[in-house]
N, C-alpha and C positions, 0 to 999 in steps of 0.2 A: 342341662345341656341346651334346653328350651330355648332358656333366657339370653346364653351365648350366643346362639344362632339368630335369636332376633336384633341384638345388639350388633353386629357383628355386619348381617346384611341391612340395615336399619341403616348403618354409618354408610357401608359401602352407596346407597340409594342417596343419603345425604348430599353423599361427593359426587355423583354422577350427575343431580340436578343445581350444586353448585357450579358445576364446573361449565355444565349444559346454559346455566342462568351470565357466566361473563361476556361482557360485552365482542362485541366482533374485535380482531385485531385486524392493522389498517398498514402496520407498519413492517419492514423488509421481514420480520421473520412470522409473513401472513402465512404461508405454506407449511412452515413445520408445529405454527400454531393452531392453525385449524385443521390440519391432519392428527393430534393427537385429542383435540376438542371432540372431531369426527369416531374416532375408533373408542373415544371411553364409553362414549353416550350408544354409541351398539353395543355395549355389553348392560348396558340396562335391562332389556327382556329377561335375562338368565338372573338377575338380582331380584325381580318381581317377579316370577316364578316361585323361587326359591321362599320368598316372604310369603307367599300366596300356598304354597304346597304345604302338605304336611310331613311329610319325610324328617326324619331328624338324621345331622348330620353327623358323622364322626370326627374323630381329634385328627385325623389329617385333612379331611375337608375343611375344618375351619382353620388349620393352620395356616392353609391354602389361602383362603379367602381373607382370615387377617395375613399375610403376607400382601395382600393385593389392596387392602384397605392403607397400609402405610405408602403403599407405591402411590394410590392417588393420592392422600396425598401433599408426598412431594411432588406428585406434579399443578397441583392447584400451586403450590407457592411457585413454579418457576412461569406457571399462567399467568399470575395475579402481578409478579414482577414485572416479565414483559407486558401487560397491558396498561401497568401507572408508573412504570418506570420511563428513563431518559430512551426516547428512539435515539439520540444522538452516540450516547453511552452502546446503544444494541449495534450501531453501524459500527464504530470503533472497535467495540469489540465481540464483534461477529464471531469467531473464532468461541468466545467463553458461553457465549449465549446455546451456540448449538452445540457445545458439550453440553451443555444442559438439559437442551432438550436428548439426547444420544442416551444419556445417563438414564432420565425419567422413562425413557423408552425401553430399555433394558432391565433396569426393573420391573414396568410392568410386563414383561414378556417373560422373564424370567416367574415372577410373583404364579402368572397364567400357567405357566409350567407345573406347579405343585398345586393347582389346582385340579381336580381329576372330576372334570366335569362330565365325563361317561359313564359315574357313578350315581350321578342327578338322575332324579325322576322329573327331567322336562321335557316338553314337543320336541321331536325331529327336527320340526324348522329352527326350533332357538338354539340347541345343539349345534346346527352346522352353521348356523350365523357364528355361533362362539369361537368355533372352528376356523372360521374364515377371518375371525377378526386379531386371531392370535395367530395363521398366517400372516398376516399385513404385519403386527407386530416383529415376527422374524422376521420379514423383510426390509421393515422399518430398520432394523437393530443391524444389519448388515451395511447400510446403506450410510454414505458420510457425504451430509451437506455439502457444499463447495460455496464460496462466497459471491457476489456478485461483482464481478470485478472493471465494470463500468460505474459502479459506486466506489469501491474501494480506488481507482481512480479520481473520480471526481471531486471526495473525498480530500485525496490530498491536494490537487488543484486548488479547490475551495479555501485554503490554509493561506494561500501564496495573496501577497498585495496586490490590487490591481485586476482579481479574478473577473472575469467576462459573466454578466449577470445570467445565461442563457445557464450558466453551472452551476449557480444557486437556484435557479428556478428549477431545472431536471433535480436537481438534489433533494431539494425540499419537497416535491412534489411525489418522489421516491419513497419518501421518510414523512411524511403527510405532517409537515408543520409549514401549511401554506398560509393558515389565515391567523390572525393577531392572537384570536381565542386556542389555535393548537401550540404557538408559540408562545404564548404565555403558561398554559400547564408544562410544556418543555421546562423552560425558566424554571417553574417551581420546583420540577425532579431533578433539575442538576443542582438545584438550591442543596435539596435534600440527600442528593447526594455526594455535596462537598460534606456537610454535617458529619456523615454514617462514614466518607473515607477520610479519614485524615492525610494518608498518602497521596501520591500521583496526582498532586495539585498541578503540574503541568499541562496533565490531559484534561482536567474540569476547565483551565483557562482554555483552551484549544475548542472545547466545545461550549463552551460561554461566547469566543467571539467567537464562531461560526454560527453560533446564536442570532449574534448583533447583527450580522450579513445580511440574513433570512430576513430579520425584523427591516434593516433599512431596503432590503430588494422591494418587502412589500411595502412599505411606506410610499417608496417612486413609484411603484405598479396602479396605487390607487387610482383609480378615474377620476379625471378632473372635473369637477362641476360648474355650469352658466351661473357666475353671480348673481343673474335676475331670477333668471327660473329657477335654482337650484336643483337642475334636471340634468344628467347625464347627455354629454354631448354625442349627438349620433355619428357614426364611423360614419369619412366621408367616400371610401372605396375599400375593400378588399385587395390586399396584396398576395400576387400569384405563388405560388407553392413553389420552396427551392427542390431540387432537385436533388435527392439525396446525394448523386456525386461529387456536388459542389459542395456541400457541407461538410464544415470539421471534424473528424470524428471525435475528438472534444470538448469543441463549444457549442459543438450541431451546429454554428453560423456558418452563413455564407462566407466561402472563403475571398481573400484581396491578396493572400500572398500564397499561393500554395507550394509547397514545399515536399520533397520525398526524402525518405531517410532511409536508411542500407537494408530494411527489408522489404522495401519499397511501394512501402501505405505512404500516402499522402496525407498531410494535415495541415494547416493555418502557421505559418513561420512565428507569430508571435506565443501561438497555445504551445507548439511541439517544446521551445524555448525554454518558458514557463516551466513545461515537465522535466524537462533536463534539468535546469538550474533549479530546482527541487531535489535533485540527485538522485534519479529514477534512471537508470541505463538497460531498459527495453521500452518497446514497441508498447501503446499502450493499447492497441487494436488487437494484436496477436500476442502480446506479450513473452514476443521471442527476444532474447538479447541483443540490444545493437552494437554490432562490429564496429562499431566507429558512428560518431556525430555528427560526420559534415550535411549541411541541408543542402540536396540540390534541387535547385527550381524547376518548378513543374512549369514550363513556357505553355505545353499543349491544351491543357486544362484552366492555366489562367486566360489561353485566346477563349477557348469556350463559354466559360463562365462570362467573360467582358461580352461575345456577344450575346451571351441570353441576354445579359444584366440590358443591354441595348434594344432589343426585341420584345422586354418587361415592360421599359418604362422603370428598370430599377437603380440606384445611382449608389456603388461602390462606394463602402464607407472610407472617408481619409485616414491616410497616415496621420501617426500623431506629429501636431505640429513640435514646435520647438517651446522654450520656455516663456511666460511673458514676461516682461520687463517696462523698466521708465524710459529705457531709451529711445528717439522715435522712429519712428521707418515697421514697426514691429506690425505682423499682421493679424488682426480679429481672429477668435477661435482657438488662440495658443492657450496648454495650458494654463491652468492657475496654482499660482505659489505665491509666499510673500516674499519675494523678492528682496525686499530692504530687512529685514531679519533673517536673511539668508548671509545680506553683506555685513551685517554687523558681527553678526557669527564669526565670519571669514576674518575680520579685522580681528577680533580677539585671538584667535588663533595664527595669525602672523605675528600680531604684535602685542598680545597679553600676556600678562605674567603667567607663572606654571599654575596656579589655579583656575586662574582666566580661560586659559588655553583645555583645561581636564572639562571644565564644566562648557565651554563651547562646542568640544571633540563630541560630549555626552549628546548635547544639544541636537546634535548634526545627525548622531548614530540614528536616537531616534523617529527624526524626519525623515530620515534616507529608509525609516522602516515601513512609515504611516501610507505613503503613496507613491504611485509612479513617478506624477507631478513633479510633487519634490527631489525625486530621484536627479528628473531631466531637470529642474533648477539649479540645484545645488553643484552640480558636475559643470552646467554652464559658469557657474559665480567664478569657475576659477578654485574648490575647494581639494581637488584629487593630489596634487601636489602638497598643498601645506598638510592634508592627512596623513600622507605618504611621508613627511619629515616626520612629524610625532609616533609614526612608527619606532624609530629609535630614541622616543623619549627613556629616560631614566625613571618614571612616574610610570608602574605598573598597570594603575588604573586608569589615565593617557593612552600609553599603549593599547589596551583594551579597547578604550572606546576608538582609536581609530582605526584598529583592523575590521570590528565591528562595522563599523560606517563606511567603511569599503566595500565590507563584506554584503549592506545591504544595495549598496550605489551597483556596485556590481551585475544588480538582477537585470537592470536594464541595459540591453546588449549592446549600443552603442561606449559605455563605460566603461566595461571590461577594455576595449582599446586604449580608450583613455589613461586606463590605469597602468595598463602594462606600459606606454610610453611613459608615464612618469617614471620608471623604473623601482614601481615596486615590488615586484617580487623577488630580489635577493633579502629585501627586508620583510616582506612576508614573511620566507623561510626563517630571517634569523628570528622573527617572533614566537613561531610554530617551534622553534630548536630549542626556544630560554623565557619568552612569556608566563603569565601565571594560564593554571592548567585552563581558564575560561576562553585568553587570548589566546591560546593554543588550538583549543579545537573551534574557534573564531576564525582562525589561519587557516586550519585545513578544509574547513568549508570556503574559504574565498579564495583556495587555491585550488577548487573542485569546479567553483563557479566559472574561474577566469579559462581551467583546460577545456573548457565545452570548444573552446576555441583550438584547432587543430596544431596551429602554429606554435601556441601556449602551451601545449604536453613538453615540446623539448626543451622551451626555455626555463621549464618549470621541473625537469628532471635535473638538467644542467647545475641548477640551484643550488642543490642536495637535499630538493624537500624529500625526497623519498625514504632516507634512514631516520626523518623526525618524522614522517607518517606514521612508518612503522613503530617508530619507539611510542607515539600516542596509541596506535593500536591497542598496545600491549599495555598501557598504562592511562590510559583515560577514562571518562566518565560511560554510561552506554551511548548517551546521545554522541560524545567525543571517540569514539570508535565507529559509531556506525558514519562520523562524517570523515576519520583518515579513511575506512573501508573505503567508503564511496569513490574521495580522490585517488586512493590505487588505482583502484579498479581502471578509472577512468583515464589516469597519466599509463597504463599499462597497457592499453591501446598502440602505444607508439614501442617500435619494437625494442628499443635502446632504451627504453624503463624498465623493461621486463627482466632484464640483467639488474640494473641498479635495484631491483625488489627483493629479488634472490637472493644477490652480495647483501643486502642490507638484513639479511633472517627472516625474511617476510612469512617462512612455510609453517616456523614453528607458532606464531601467532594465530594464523590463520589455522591450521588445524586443531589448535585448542578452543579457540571459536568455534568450529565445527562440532568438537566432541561434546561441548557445553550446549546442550537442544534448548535448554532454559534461559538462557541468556539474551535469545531471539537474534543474532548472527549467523546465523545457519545461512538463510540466502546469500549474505555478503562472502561469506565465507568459500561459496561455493566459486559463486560468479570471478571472485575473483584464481580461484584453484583450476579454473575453466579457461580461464585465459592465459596463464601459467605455465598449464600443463602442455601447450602448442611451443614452449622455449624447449630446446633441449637441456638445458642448464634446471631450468626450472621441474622439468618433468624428472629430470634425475633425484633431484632434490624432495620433491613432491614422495618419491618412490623411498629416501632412504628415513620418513616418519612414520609407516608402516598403515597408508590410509587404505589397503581394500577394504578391512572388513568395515569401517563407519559407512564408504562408499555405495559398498552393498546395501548397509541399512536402511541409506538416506534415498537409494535406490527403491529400495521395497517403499515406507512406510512416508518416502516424503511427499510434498507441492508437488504439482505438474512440473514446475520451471525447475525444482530442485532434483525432482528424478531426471529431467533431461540435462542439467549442466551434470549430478553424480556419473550418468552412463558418457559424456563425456570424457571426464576426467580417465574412469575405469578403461574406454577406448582409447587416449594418449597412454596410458599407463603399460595397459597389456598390449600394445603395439610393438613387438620385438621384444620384448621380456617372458619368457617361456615362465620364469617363477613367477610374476604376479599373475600370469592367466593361471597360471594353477591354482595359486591361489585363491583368487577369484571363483574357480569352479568347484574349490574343495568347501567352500562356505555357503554354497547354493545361490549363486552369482546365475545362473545358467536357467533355472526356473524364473526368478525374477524376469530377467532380458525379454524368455518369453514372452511375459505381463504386459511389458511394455511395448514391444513388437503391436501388442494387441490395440493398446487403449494409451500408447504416451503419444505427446507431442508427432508431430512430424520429423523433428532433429532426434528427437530420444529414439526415435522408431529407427531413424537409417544408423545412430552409434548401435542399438541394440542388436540390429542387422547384422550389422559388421564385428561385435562381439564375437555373435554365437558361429559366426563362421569361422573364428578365429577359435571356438576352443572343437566345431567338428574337426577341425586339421589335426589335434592335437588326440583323436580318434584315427585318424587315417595310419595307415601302416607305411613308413618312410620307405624307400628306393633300398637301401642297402638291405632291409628286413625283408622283400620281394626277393631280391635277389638271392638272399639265404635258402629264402624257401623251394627257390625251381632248382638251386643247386640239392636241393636233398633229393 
């Protein structure tokens, strides 16, 4: 039994000064990595003791302690991953990493559990250190990470063309791949871990170029050197501090347009934009849902800011100019694009044969992807029309690329007009209705892009793109669901959609995305059962798929923003329906609400409110049952 026990805590001492010997972690999961770094390495005393004492153990004390020898460890290997693994990999999927750490926490407090360290012959003090450290561990094991959701923001920003570099610098800076030598071990782990995944090569390319970003931000960052001297050029003044309320809460830049949106944060018209046309429909500040897109200008905040900017010495960055060109009159400072390979493009596809026309359409898609620049060139060339005809080509893969090329022309807002005046969207729709399945959810993203425009929900309902949404919904890929989701969502804003959603079956799709937690539609699913449930058509419809009890779950165990849209929906539901509040309270709907009363959102807190008043009434003793009772 000797020999066990010295083998046994020998490994345990092993692990503790390996774990104790990895290097610092630097990257977003600094907090859950060095708190479990922190609580292994205090159980070190009671492991030297124990090598140091003579007492021999019995077979549940070592059971114990090998039970706690395999917990460390698995948790060295989920150390050792996150600290040579992809930080970009840990930001994406934040979500897997702190189950991971939850996991290894749970074991070891679980492991500490069958250990019966009251039976040890060691000091008082290392006793109640052990004591204290397997408190923290139940504490730990209770307790559920939340994301960083100014990252996970940024995040997606970072993805979009065009991104404002102040969002790769906070990004990077976040995720410490600032200098060439962090960004190049980056490189090698996503290297490594294309090799190891053979799957969701999507997301390796996603964090490859968001690689490329980081690397070209700091390339421009560098400091310029004196040809002669080869000596760093001294800053010839300090620039005065913005003022946190001018600044985006996006780009953190100084704003030139500011703008309010319906829950009325202010932000940069071209960053809020960006967010939107990424298919984000909340608040990225509060992350409440927004009732509606329209941007209205903030006049009072832009006088402000113009006169600090005056009172600095600071000079408002320009609007983007227009496209440059050969023709003359044009002004310095426009962007740049190649202009005459934008027109030769444009000639092949007015006047080239059908393969001329597939491979110029392709040509364009991806320019209209690369930059803004190109974006405002190509829409100037004159190209939105001729794309807008090869919408109804008979050439699948035509088709494609030009909904595509819409679809990226699109981003840039002035476009979206443009496009709708060519009258593309009846042919939108009819590509989203009979396209192959790519141009299809092609269509319902540049018919998500084009409704950000308020005008553009009705003419885009009118269409009948709402029964091809839905029919994609139900039958697309996950990216081609989560982009009809989105356009719902967003055409379902205007109230005369909300009908067309219904008519079209929208409930039973949407609830089966719901009940599928693995699919990752749950948010869409919600948001849009959230805005649904305010039709009465819809609410009816909602009520005869039988959603309290997922309601309730998704209430208990879900997101912040998904318990407050679920306590919504449950509040249109049980609003005059005596059987779904029963319901509802027969499934322990009524403790939940509590929960939330306490610790949800602001909106969750006042649906919650108004719930549990709704099911005290159904306690209260009715008028007619009083008056039974003074008659007796």
């Amino acid at each position: 039994m000797g020999d066990q026990k010295g083998e046994v805590v020998g490994g345990l001492l092993d692990s503790v000064r390996d774990v104790a010997g990895l290097p610092e972690c630097r990257g977003i999961c600094k907090i859950m990595y060095g708190n479990l770094v922190r609580r292994i390495k205090l159980l070190s005393p009671l492991f030297e003791e124990l090598k140091d004492g003579r007492q021999e153990l019995g077979e549940e004390e070592l059971k114990g302690l090998e039970l706690l020898k395999r917990a460390f460890n698995s948790a060295k290997v989920v150390l050792i991953s996150v600290n040579q693994g992809s930080k970009l990999y840990q930001a994406f999927h934040w979500d897997k990493v702190a189950l991971k750490f939850h996991q290894v926490t749970e074991q070891i407090e679980e492991a500490l559990s069958q250990v019966p360290y009251e039976k040890f012959d060691i000091p008082q003090e290392v006793r109640e250190q052990i004591e204290l450290v397997h408190a923290q561990f139940k504490r730990a094991k209770l307790k559920v990470e939340t994301g960083d959701i100014q990252l996970m923001m940024d995040l997606n920003v970072a993805q979009m063309e065009g991104v404002d570099p102040a969002v790769l610098k906070r990004l990077s800076k976040k995720l410490q791949l600032m200098t060439i030598n962090d960004q190049n071990k980056e490189g090698h782990a996503i290297h490594e871990l294309a090799i190891a995944s053979g799957d969701n090569r999507d997301k390796i390319f996603e964090m490859s170029s968001l690689l490329r970003k980081f690397k070209d931000c700091t390339h421009q960052d560098s400091p310029e050197f004196d040809s002669d001297e080869g000596e760093k050029s001294p800053l010839k003044h300090r620039s005065p501090v913005i003022p946190d309320d001018f600044r985006c809460p996006i780009s953190l830049e100084l704003m030139k347009d500011p703008v309010i949106v319906s829950t009325g944060q202010t932000y940069e018209r071209s960053s809020i934009q960006k967010w939107l046309a990424a298919g984000h429909h909340t608040c990225p500040k509060t992350q409440q849902t927004l009732l509606q897109t329209t941007l209205t200008p903030n006049y009072v905040l832009k006088s402000l800011i113009t006169l600090w900017c005056d009172s600095n010495g600071v000079e408002l960055p320009k609007k983007q100019g227009s496209c440059q060109s050969k023709k003359p009159g044009r002004e310095s400072g426009a962007v740049d694009c190649d202009r005459t390979a934008i027109d030769v493009l444009l000639k092949k596809l007015a006047d080239g044969k059908p393969d001329q026309q597939r491979a110029a359409a392709g040509e364009l898609r991806l320019l209209a992807k690369r930059n803004a620049d190109n974006r405002i060139c190509i829409a100037d060339a004159g190209a939105i029309p001729l794309l807008v005809e090869l919408l109804s080509s008979s050439d699948p893969r035509t088709q494609e690329h030009a909904v595509t090329a819409l679809l990226n022309l699109s981003i840039n807002e002035s476009n979206k007009g443009k496009i709708v005046n060519a009258g593309a969207i009846p042919d939108i729709v009819d590509v989203l209705k009979k396209g192959s399945m790519e141009a299809r959810e092609n269509a319902a993203a540049t018919l998500f892009s084009l409704s950000v425009i308020d005008e553009n929900k009705v003419a885009i309902g009118a269409a009948g793109a709402i029964p091809a949404l839905v029919s994609l919904l139900d039958e697309g890929s996950p990216r081609g669901k989560k982009d009809a989701a989105t356009a719902i969502f967003n055409l379902s804003i205007y109230q005369g959609n909300k009908a067309r959603a219904i008519k079209a079956g929208i409930i039973g799709p949407v609830m089966g995305l719901l009940r599928d937690a693995g699919g990752g539609m749950v948010d869409e699913a919600l948001a849009i059962l959230a805005i649904l449930a305010n039709h009465a058509e819809g609410k009816a419809a909602i009520g005869l798929a039988r959603p309290i009890p997922i309601l309730v779950e998704v209430a208990r165990t879900g997101s912040p923003r998904n318990r407050e849209n679920a306590a919504s929906v449950l509040w249109s539901l049980c609003s005059g329906d005596l059987e779904q509040l029963k319901e509802a309270r027969e499934i322990g709907a009524e403790d939940i609400l509590k929960e939330l009363l306490e610790c949800g959102t602001d909106r969750a807190k006042r649906k919650a409110g108004t719930l549990l008043e709704l099911f005290q009434r159904l306690d209260a003793p009715s008028p007619s049952s009083l008056e039974q009772k003074s008659d007796a």
